[in-house]
C-alpha positions in Angstrom: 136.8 140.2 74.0 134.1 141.4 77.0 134.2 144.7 78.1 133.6 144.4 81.5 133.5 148.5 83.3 130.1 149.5 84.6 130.2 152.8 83.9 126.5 154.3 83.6 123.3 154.7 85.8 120.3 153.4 84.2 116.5 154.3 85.3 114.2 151.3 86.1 111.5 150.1 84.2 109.6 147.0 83.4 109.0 143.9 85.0 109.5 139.8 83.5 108.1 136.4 84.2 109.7 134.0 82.2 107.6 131.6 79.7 107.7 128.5 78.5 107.9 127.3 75.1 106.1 128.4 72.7 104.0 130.4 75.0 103.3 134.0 74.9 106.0 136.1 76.5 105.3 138.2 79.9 106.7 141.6 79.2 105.2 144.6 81.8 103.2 142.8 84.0 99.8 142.9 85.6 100.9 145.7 87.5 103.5 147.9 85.8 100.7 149.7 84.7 96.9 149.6 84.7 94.2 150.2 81.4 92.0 153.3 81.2 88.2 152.7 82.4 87.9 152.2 78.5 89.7 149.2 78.3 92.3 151.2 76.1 96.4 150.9 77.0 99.1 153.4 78.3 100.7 154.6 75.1 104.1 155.5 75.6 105.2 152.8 78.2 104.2 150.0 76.1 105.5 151.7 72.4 108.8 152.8 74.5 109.1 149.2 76.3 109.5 147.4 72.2 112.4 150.3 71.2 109.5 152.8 69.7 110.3 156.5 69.8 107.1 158.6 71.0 106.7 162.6 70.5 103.6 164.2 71.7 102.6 167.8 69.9 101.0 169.8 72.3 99.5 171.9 69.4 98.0 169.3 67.5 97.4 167.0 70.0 98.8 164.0 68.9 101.3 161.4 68.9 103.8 160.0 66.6 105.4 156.8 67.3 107.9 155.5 65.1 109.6 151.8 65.3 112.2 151.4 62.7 110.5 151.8 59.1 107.1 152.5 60.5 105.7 154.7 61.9 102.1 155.8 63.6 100.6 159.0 64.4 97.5 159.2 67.2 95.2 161.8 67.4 93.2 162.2 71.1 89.9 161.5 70.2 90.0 159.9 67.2 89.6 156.5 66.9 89.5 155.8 70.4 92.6 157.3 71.8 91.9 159.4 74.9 94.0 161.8 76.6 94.0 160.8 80.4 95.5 162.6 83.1 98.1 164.2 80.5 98.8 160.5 79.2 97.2 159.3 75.9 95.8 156.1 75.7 95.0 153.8 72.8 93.5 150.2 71.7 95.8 148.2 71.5 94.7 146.6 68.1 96.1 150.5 66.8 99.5 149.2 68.0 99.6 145.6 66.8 98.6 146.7 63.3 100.2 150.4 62.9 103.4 148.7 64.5 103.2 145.2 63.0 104.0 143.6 66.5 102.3 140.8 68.0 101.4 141.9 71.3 98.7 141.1 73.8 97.3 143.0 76.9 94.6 141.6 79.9 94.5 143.7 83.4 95.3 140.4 84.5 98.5 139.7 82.9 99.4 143.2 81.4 101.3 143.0 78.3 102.2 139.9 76.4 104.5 139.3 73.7 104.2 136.5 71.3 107.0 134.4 71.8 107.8 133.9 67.6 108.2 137.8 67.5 111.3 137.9 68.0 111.8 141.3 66.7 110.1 142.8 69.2 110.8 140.9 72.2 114.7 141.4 71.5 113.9 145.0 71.0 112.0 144.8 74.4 115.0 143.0 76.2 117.3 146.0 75.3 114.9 147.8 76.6 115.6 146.6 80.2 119.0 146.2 79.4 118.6 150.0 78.8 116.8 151.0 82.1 118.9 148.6 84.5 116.6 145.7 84.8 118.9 143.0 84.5 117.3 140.6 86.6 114.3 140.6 84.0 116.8 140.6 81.3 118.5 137.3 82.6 115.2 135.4 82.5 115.4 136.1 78.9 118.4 133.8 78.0 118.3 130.2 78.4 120.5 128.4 81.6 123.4 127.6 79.7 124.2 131.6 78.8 122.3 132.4 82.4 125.1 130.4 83.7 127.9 131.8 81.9 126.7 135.5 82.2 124.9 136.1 85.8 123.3 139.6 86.4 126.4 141.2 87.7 128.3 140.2 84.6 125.5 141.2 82.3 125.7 144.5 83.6 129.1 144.5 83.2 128.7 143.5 79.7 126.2 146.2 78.5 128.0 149.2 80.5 131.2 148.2 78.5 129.7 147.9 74.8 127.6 151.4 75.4 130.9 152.9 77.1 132.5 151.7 73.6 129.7 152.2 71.3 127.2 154.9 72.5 123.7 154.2 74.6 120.9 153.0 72.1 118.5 156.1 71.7 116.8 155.1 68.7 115.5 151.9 66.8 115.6 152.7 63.1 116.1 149.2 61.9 115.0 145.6 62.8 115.1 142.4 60.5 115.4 138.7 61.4 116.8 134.8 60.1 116.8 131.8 60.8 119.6 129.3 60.5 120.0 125.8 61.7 121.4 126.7 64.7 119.9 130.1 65.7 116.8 132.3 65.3 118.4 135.8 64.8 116.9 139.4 65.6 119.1 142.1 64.0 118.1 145.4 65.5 119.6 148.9 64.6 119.8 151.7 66.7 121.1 155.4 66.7 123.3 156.3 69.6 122.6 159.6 71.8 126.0 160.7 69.1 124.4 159.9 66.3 126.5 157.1 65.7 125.3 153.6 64.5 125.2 150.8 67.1 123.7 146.9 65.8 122.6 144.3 68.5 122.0 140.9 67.0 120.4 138.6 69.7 120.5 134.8 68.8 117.4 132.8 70.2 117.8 128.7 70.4 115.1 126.5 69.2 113.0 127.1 72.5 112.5 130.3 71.9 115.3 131.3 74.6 118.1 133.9 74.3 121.5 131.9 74.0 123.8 134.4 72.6 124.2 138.1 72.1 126.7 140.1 69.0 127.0 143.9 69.1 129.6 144.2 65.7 132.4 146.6 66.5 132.4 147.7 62.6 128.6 148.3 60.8 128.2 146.7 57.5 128.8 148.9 54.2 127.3 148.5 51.0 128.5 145.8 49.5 129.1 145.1 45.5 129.1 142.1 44.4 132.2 141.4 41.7 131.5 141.5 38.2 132.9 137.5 38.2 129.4 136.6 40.7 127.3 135.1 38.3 124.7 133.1 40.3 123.7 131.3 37.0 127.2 128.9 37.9 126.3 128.0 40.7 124.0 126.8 43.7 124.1 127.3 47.1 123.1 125.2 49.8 122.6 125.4 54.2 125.0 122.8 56.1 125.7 122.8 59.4 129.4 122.3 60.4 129.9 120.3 64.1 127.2 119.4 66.6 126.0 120.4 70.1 126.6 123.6 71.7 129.4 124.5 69.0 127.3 123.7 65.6 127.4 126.3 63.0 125.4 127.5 59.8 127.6 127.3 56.9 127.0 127.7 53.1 128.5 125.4 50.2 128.4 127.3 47.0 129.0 123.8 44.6 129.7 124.8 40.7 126.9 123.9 38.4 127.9 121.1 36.1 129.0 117.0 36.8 131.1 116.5 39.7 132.9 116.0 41.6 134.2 119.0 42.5 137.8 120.3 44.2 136.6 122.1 47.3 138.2 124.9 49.6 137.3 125.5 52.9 137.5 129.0 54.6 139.3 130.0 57.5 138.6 133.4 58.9 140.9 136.3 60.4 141.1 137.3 63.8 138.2 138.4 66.0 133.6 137.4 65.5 133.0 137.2 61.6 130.7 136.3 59.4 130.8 133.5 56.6 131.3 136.5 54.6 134.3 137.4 56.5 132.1 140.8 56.3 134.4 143.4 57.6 132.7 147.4 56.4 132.0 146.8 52.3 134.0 144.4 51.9 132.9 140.6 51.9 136.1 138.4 50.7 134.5 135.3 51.2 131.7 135.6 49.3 133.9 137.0 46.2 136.1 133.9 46.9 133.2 131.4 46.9 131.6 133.1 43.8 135.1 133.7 41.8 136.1 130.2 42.7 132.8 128.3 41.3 133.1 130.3 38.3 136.1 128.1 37.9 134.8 125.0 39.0 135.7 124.7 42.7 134.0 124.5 45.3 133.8 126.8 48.5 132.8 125.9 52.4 132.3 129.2 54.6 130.6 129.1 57.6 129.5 131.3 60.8 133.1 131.6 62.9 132.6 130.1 66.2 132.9 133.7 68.0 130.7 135.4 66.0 127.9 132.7 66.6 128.5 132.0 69.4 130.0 135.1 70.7 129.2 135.4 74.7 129.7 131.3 75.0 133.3 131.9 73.2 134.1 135.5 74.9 133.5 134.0 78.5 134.9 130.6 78.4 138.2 131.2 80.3 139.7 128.2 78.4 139.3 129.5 75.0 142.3 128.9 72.3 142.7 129.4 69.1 142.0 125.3 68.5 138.4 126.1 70.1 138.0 130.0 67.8 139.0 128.4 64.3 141.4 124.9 63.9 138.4 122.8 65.0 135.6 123.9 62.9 138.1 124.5 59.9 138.4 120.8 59.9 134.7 120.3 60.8 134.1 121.7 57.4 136.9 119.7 56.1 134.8 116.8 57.4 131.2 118.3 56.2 132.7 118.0 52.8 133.9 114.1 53.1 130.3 113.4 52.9 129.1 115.2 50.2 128.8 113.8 47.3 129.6 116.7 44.7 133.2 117.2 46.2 136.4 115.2 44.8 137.4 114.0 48.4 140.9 114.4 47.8 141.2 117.5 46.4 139.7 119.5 50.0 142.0 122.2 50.4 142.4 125.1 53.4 142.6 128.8 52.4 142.9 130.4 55.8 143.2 134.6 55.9 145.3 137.0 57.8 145.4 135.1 61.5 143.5 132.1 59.8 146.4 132.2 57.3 149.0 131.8 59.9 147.1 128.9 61.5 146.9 127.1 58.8 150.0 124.6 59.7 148.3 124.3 62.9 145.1 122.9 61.2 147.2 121.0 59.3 149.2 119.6 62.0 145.7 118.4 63.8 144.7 116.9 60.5 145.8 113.5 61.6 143.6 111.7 59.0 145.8 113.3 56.2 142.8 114.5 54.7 144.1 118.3 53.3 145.6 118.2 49.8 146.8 121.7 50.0 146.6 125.1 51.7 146.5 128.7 51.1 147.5 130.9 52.9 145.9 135.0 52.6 148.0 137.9 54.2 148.8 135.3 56.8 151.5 136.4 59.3 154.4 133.9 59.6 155.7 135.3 63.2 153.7 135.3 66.0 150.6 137.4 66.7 151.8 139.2 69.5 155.1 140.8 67.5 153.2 141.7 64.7 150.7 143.7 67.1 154.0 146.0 68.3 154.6 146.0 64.6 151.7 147.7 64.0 151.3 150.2 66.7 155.2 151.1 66.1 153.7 151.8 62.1 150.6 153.8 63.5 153.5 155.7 65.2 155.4 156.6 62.3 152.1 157.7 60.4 151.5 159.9 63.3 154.5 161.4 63.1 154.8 161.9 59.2 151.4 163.6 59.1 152.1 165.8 61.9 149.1 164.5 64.6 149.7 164.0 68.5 151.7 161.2 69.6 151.8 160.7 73.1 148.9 158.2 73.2 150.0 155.9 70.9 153.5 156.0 72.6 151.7 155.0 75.7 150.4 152.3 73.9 153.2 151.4 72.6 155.1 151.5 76.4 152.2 149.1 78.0 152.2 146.6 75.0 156.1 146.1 75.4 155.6 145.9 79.5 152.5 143.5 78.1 154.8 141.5 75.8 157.3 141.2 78.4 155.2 138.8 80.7 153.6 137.4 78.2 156.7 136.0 77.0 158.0 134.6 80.5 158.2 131.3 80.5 157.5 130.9 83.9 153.8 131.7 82.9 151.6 129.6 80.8 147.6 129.1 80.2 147.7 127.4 83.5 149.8 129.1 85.3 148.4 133.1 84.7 150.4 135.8 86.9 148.7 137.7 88.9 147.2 141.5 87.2 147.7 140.1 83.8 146.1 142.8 81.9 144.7 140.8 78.9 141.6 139.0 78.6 141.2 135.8 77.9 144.9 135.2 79.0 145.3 131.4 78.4 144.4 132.0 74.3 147.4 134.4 74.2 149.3 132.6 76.3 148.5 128.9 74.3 149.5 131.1 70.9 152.2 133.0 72.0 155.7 132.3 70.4 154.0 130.5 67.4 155.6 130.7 64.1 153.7 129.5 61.5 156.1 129.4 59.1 158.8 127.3 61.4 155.8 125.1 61.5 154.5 124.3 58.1 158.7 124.0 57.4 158.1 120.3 58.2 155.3 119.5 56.4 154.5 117.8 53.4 151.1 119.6 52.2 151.6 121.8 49.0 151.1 125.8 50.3 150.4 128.9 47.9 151.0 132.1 49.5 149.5 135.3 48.5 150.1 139.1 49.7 149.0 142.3 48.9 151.9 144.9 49.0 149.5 147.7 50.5 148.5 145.9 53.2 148.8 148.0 56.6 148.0 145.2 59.0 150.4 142.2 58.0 153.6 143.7 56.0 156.1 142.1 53.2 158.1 140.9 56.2 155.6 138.4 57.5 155.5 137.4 53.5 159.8 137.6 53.5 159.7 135.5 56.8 157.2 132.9 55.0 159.7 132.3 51.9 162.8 132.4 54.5 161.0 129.9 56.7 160.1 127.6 53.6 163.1 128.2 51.2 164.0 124.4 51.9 160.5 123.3 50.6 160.3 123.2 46.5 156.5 122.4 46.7 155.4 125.9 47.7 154.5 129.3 45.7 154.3 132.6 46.6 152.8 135.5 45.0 152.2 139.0 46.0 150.3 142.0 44.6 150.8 145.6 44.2 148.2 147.8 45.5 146.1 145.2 47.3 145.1 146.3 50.9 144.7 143.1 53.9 141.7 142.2 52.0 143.2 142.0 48.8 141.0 144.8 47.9 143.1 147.7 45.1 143.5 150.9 47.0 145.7 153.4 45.4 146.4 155.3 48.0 148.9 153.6 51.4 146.1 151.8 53.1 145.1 152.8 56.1 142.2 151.0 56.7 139.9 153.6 56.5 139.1 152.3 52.9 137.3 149.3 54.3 134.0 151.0 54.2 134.3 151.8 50.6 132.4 148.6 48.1 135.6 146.7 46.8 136.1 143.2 45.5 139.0 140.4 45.4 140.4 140.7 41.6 139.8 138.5 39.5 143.1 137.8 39.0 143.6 136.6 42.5 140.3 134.3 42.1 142.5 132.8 38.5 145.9 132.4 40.8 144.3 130.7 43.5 142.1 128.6 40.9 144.9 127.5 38.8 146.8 126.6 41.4 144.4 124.0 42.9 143.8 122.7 39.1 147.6 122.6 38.3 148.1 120.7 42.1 145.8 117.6 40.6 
């Protein structure tokens, strides 16, 4: 969801002209500043204006610049860097090369950036984002996100996340990929607290900004299992959908003569990764790994609001059939046409909220195409109890270890006054009261009251359900309320774990969530349930 509060003062800086494809790109132009008689270039405003970090030593009379990994120290008078009117200049050939960057400079155009280094032009558009040039920052993006996102709203945007996250003060990591459907610049910065804070800015193939993802949680370490043994299987890029909504996705296929049985993966709530990255942990991957090991096959893929987080975030029509129940059968689709998969043996393994949506995606499966499903910590009430469910636990923690209450009981107060309209059925995704005080109103309001398991009751599609007992985010209720729901069906197991947190990771201690960040793996034993199951449902 968009932060929208403006909340900070920045300084101004910079200037933009927006270029065409493939062209150099205008950064500071002609006159945002002006070369030394020698021909040489302000130092500090063009290192600052790509995220570099400059400190000058009086003493020694030098610079040092450093950009992420590198980093460049400049001497005034050696090797032609001048000290001018208390400002050092340099060539800026000692730039390109001590920096790695691909930048130009004429009096005439000031300072160009090449338009395939991406690094450093997304590093120089949070630069202006930085010092309040928003207008510049706009003519980065291409018309479609200009559209969605003008200036004011863009402010709006970045005043919210630094409110949130802390204001960038430092670059000390940049790195880049290309997929099928983006060109992605990954920069890391330190925060004025110290604190990490990752901007990811998604270029489209003409070189123009079309999305933006600031992760709420950085990345661990991650382990991979001792079951990933990449000699099983390959790997290969697909793209699931077309058009504005396409996304990368990988197909880990088991080595050996098809075809294969094949599982596509439905993520949890909120922007994720194929992954399903969330701190160390990486379920997906251990699940496409684990599962090829045992000759299935696995579809993950980019979820829509991670790739295409500000075009998701700012449609004000946005359901949970647009976030995951389309491009979960997408994939289902992708895999028709591949000749390695047994086409009917495609199954659905959807986790946490993708768990619970899984009779919806079965429901819009009008082809009859799904053999089966699985569903992962999914709840089987809807969304909006089991959030009061977990504030009221958060509570109780509180209370047991002694720590201040009153905020969460706030929270707790506003949620209920929340859940109260919420549940009116005078209102409805097209009909929003007045003040409603969540965002993106008509996706709670077109998945409110939804009961997965009152759902799937009706259906004919074999389901194995799985829960870990340590899970603080979706309890043994929502697994109770699944069996209650389905004890009319006899085509349907369950199975839950002890010790296994939401991710089905083995904590030892009550989970609290604060174990994310610490490297952790799926058991293999979950990998053999979920595995047999699909061979014993031939």
């Amino acid at each position: 969801m968009i932060k929208r509060t403006a909340i900070l003062k920045c300084l101004a800086a910079g200037s933009l002209l927006a270029a065409g494809t493939m062209q150099p790109f205008q950064a500071l132009g002609a006159g945002a500043e002006k070369a030394s008689a020698s021909g040489s270039i302000p130092l500090r405003i063009i290192a600052e204006s790509i995220g570099a970090r400059v400190q000058w030593s009086d003493s020694d009379k030098q610079a040092t610049i450093t950009r992420g990994q590198k980093e460049l120290v400049i001497k005034s008078g050696a090797g032609g860097a001048e000290l001018v009117e208390g400002r050092i200049f340099v060539a800026l050939a000692t730039i390109r090369q001590g920096l790695e960057v691909e930048l130009d400079w004429t009096q005439e155009e000031g300072l160009t950036i090449s338009q395939e280094d991406i690094q450093t032009r997304s590093s120089y558009f949070v630069y202006l984002l930085q010092n309040g040039k928003f207008a510049a920052a706009k003519e980065m993006m291409n018309a479609k996100l200009q559209q969605l996102l003008p200036e004011q709203f863009l402010q709006m945007y970045w005043m919210g996340n630094i409110s949130a996250f802390g204001s960038p003060s430092q670059l000390v990591m940049l790195s880049e990929n290309k997929t099928a459907v983006h060109h992605n610049a990954t920069l890391g910065y330190l925060t004025a607290e110290k604190t990490p804070l990752g901007i990811t800015v998604r270029y489209d193939s003409e070189g123009k900004i079309d999305d933006l993802y600031m992760p709420v949680m950085p990345a661990g370490a991650y382990q991979k299992p001792s079951y990933d043994n990449s000699t099983q299987y390959d790997e290969q890029e697909l793209v699931i959908g077309q058009g504005e909504n396409a996304l990368p996705a990988t197909l880990t296929i088991p080595k050996g003569d098809g075809p294969f049985p094949a599982v596509v993966l439905v993520h949890g709530s909120g922007p994720s990764d194929r992954d399903e990255t969330v701190g160390a942990y990486k379920p997906f991957r251990d699940l496409a790994a684990g599962l090829a090991a045992n000759h299935i096959a696995v579809l993950r893929f980019e979820k829509r609001t991670m790739e295409h987080t500000l075009q998701s975030g700012l449609n004000p029509l946005f359901t949970v059939k647009d976030e995951s129940v389309d491009d979960a059968l997408a994939g289902v689709k992708t895999l028709q046409g591949q000749s390695a998969i047994d086409t009917d043996q495609i199954y659905v393994l959807g986790h946490s909220q993708g768990g619970m949506l899984v009779p919806k995606i079965v429901k819009e499966d009008t082809a009859g195409t799904i053999a089966g499903t699985i569903v992962m910590a999914g709840p089987s009430g809807p969304l909006e109890d089991l959030l009061l469910q977990q504030y009221e636990r958060l509570l109780e923690r509180a209370k047991e270890a002694k720590q201040p209450t009153e905020a969460l009981e706030q929270q707790i107060q506003i949620w209920k006054q929340t859940l109260t309209v919420l549940k009116d059925p005078q209102y409805s995704a097209d009909h929003v009261p007045a003040g409603f005080q969540l965002q993106n109103a008509a996706w709670w309001f077109d998945f409110r009251n939804y009961y997965a398991g009152e759902l799937a009751k009706g259906q004919t599609e074999s389901m194995l359900i799985l829960q870990g007992e340590n899970d603080a985010q979706v309890g043994m209720d929502q697994f109770e309320g699944w069996k209650q729901a389905l004890s009319g069906r006899e085509d349907i197991s369950f199975k839950s774990y002890p010790k296994l947190n939401h991710f089905f990771v083995s904590t030892e201690k009550p989970s609290t969530g604060e174990e994310y960040t610490v490297p952790g793996n799926i058991p293999e034993d979950v990998i053999s349930d979920i595995a047999g199951w699909i061979n014993m449902d031939k």
